[in-house]
N, C-alpha and C positions, 0 to 999 in steps of 0.2 A: 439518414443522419441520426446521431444520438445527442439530443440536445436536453437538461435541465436547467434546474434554475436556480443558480446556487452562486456563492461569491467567487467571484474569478480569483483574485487575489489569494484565499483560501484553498481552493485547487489548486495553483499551482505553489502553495508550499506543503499540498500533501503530495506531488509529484514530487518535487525538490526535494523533501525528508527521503522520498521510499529511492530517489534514485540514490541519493548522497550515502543512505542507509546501506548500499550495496556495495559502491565503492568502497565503504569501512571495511565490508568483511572480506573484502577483496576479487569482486567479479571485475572481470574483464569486458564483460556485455552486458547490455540489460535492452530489454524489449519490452516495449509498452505495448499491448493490443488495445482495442476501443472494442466493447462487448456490448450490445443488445438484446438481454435474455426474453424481452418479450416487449409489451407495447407499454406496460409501468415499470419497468427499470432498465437502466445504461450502467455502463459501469468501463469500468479500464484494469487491466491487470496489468500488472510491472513484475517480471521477472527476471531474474538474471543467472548468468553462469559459476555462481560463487558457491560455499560451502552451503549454503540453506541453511536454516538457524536449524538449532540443534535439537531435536527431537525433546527433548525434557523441557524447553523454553515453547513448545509451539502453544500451548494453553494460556502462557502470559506475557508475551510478544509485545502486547499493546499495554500491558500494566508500564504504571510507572518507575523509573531505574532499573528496569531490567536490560540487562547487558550480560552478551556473547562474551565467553572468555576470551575469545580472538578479539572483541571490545574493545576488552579493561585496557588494552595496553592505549588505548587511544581518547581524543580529548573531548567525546561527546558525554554526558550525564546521561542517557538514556531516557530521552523525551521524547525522539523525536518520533516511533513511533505510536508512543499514547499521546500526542498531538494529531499524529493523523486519525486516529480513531477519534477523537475530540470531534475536530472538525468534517467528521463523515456523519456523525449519530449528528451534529447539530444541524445536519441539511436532509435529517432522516433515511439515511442510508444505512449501508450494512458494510464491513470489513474485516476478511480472512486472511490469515496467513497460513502458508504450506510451503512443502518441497518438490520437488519435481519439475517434469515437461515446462514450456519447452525446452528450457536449456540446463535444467538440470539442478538447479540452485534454490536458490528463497521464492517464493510468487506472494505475492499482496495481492486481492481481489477486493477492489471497491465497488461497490452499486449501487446507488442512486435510484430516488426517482426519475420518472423520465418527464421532460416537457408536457405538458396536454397540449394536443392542436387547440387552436381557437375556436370555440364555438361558431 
């Protein structure tokens, strides 16, 4: 299992943004994998089959109002990923964006601490 300790509520509107974040730019799919790089961090990646942001945008993806020309035509302000980064660094995690595998488009990679067993 990959379990932390973080607000529920707040996970799932960094899910919510990175999925809704995909259907803007126009993916057809998105796949969430659940990741465990080691026994201190979990994480989840969300990618999908759409255009990938755009190689000049990958540096400030999570800055605030930055928006995809394929965006502008659309009614978000460009929050919603420097919200998720927000609420990643405030639960001490770490979050990237890229292109590629598996399906070819945007990937968000969040990680987490991970739970500690109980003593």
């Amino acid at each position: 299992p990959a379990t932390v300790d973080a607000d529920p509520d707040r996970l799932r509107q960094v899910l919510a943004n990175l999925v809704t974040n995909s259907a803007a730019a126009g993916a057809r799919t998105v796949r969430i994998d659940i990741l465990r790089d080691d026994r201190d961090r979990v994480g989840f990646r969300v990618a999908d089959d759409g255009p990938g942001f755009p190689d000049h945008l990958l540096p400030s993806v999570f800055d605030r109002f930055v928006r995809g020309a394929a965006a502008r035509s659309g009614s978000g302000a460009g929050l919603g990923l420097s919200i998720v980064r927000a609420v990643v660094t405030a639960h001490d995690g770490t979050v990237e964006a890229s292109n590629g595998p598996p399906l070819g488009g945007a990937r968000v990679t969040v990680r987490l601490p991970a739970r500690q067993p109980d003593p």
